[in-house]
C-alpha positions in Angstrom: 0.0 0.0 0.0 1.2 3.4 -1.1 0.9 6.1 1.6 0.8 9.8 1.5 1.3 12.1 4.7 1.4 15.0 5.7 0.7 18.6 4.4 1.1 19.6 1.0 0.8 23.2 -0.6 3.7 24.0 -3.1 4.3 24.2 -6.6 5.8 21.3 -8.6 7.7 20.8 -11.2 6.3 20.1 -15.0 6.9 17.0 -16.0 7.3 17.6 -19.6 6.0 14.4 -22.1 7.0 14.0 -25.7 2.8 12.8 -27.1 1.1 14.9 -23.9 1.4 18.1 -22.2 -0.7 18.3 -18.5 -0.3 21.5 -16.5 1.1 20.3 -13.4 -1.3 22.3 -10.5 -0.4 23.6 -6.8 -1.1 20.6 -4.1 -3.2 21.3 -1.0 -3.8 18.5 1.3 -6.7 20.3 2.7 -10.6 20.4 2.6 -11.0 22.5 -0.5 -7.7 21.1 -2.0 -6.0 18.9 -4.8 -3.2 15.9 -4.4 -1.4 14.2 -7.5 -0.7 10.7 -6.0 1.8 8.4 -8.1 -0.9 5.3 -8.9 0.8 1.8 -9.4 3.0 1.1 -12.7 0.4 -0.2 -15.2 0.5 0.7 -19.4 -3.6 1.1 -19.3 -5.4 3.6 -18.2 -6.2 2.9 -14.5 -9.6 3.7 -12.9 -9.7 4.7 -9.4 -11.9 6.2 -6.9 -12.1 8.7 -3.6 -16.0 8.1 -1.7 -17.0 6.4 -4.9 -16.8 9.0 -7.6 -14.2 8.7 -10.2 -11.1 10.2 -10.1 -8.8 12.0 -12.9 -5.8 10.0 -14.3 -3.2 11.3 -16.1 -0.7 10.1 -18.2 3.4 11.2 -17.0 6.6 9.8 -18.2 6.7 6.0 -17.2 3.9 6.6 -14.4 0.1 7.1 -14.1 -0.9 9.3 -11.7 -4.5 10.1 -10.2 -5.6 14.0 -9.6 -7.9 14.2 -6.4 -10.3 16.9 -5.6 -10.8 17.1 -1.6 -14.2 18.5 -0.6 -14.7 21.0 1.8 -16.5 18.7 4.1 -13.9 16.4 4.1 -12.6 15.5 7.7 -8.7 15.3 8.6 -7.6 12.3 9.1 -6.1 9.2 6.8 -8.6 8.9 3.6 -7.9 6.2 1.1 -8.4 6.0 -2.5 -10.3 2.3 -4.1 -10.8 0.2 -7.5 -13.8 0.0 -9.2 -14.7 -3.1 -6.4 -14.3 -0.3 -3.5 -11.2 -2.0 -2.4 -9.1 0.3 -0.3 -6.0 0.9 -2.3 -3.3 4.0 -1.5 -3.8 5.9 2.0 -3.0 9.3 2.7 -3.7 12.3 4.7 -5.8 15.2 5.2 -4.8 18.1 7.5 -7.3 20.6 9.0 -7.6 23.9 7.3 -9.4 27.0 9.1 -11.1 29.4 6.6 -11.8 32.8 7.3 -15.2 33.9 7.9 -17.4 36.8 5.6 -20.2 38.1 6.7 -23.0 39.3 4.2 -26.2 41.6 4.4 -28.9 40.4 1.8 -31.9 42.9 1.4 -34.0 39.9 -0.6 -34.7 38.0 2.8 -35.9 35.2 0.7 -32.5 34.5 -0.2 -32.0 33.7 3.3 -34.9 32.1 4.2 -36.7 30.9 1.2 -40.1 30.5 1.5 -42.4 27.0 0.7 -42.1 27.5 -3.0 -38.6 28.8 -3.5 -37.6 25.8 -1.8 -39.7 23.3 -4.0 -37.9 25.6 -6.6 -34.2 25.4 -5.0 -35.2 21.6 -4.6 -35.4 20.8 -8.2 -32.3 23.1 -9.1 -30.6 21.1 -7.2 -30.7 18.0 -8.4 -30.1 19.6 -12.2 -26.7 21.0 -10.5 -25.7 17.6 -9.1 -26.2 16.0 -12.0 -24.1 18.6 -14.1 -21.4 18.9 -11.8 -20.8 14.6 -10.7 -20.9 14.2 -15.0 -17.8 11.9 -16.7 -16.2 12.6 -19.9 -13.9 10.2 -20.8 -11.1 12.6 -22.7 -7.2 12.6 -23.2 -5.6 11.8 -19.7 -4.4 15.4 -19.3 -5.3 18.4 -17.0 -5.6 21.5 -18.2 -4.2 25.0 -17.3 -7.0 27.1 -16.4 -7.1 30.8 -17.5 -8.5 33.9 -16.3 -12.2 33.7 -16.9 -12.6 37.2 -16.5 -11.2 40.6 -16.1 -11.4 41.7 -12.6 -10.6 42.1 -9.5 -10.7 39.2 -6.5 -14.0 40.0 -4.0 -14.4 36.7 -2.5 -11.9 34.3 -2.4 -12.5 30.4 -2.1 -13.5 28.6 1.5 -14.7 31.1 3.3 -17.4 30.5 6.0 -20.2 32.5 5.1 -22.8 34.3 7.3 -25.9 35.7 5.4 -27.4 38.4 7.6 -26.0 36.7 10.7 -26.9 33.3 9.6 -24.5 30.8 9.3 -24.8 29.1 5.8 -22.4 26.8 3.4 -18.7 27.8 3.0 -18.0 29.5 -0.2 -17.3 27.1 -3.0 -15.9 29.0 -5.5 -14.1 32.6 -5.9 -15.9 35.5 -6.7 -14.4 38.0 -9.2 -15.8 41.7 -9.3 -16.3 43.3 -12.7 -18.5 45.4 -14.3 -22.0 44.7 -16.0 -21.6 43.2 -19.8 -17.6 42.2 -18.9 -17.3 39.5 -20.9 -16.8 35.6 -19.4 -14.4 33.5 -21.4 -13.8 29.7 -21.1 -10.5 29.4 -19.3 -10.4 25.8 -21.4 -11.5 23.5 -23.9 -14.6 21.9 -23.0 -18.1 21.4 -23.8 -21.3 23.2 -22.6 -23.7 20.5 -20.9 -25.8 22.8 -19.1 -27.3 26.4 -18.2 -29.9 27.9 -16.9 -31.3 30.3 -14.4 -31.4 29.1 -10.8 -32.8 30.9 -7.5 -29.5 31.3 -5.4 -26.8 30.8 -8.4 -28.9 33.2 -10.9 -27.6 32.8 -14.9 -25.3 30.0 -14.8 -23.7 27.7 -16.9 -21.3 24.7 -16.8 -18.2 23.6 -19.0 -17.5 19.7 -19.3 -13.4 19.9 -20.0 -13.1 15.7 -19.5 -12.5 13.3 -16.6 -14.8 14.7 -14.2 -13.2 18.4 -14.4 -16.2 20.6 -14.4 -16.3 24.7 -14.0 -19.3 27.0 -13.7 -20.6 30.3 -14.0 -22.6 32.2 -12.3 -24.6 35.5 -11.6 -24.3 36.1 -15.2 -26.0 39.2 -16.9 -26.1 37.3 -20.5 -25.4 33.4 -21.6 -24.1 33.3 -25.0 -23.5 29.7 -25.7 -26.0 27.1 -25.7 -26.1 23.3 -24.1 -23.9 21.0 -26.3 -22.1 23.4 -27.5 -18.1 22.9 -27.4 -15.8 25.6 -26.5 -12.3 26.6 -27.1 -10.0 28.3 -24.6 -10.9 32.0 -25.0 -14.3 31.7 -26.4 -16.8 33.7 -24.6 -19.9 31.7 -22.5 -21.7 35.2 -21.8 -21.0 38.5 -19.2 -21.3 39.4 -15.7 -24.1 39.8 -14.4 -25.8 40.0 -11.0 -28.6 37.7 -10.9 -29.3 35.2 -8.3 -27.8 35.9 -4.4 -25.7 38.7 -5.5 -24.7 41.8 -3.6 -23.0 43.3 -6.8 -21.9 42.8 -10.4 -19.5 39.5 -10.4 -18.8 35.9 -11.6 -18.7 33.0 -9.0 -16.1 30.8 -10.6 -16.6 27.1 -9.3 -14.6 24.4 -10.2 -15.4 20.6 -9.2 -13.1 17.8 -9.5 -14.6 13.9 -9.2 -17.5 15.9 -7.6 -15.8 18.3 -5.0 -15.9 21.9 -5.2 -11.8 23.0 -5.0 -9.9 26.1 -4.9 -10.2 27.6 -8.5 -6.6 28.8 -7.8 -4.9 25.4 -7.4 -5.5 25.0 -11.1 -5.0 28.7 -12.1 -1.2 30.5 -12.1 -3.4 33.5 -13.2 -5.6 33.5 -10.2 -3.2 33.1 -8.6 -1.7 36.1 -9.5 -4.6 38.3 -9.3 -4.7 37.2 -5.4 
């Protein structure tokens, strides 16, 4: 059994590859975070899991290795990933991670306490975003650079424990980037448009397959300029900033889910990074 311990948050290396090129992202052995872990030497394409949803595999010079997104309610502790029988395969570790809390005034009320319908509403919704964001592409087994979706500046960052109008409520899953009205939101990657819609809390959104279980959305938006099926280049623009839904302001929540858990956009993004 291969074990991992121990906190990680640096930047590694490339690895370069003569046939593929994956972007080699920041590791955070945290709720919230990503781990590369080396899988064991095979020439197919391995398939492995973390709490039963598939995880990304890709392809480096004479090794395989899987790309883990760590939910935000994952505990510390030793975690494990499995086969496709659920047998326990490669341990490692989680440490704790404290976010910082944010504290928000809604005027809408109902976007605090929704009433009978809104939650029949938020009920439906919901399962449409599960669906959307738990999806598997099989694609080439690399991981892509993400760009800057839009041109702004950083409002909310990723994690934080949120309190709307006193009310403790879900830690922020995503980062919020302030812009103005109309900015245009660009695909930070290839990928393919398999939903959008308007939803009561996440307003106009939509969401980008880009393969493997790496799935980013959009939301608050003004306008949506793509449609569902659609496929999208790096650069091509899915609509503008809006603020529709639970919005204080003009600004996209970016989201990013990886085998089904919402991760630091950053991790993936050197340009986020920057703009932090």
């Amino acid at each position: 059994m291969i074990r991992i311990i121990g906190y990680l948050f640096l930047p590694l290396m490339a690895l370069a590859s003569p046939t593929l090129a994956s972007f080699t992202p920041q590791q955070a052995a945290v709720p919230g975070g990503l781990l590369l872990i080396d899988l064991p030497d095979q020439t197919q394409p391995p398939e492995v899991y973390f709490q039963k949803r598939r995880v990304m595999t890709i392809k480096q010079p004479g090794k395989w290795q899987a790309v883990v997104g760590l939910p935000l309610t994952l505990k510390p502790g030793t975690h494990h990933l499995t086969n496709a029988k659920g047998e326990q395969q490669i341990a490692f570790n989680i440490e704790k991670m404290e976010y910082e809390s944010q504290y928000i005034t809604l005027k809408n009320k109902r976007h605090v306490n929704p009433n009978t319908l809104d939650m029949d509403r938020i009920g439906k919704e919901s399962a449409q975003i599960k669906a959307a964001l738990r999806a598997w592409r099989d694609s080439e087994p690399t991981l892509p650079e993400l760009a800057l979706p839009v041109q702004g500046r950083l409002s909310s960052p990723f994690g934080l424990q949120r309190y709307f109008n006193q009310q403790p409520r879900k830690p922020h899953s995503g980062t919020d980037i302030a812009a103005a009205e109309g900015t245009p939101i660009r695909s930070p990657a290839d990928g393919i448009v398999t939903r959008h819609g308007e939803y009561f809390f996440n307003g106009n959104t939509v969401f980008v397959d880009h393969g493997q279980g790496l799935i980013t959305m959009y939301c608050h938006m003004n306008e949506i300029t793509v449609q569902e099926g659609e496929k999208v280049t790096q650069g091509d623009q899915l609509g503008t900033v809006g603020t529709t839904g639970r919005s204080t302001g003009p600004h996209l929540h970016w989201g990013v889910s990886l085998n089904d858990a919402r991760i630091n956009p950053a991790l993936l993004s050197p340009a986020l990074q920057r703009l932090q």
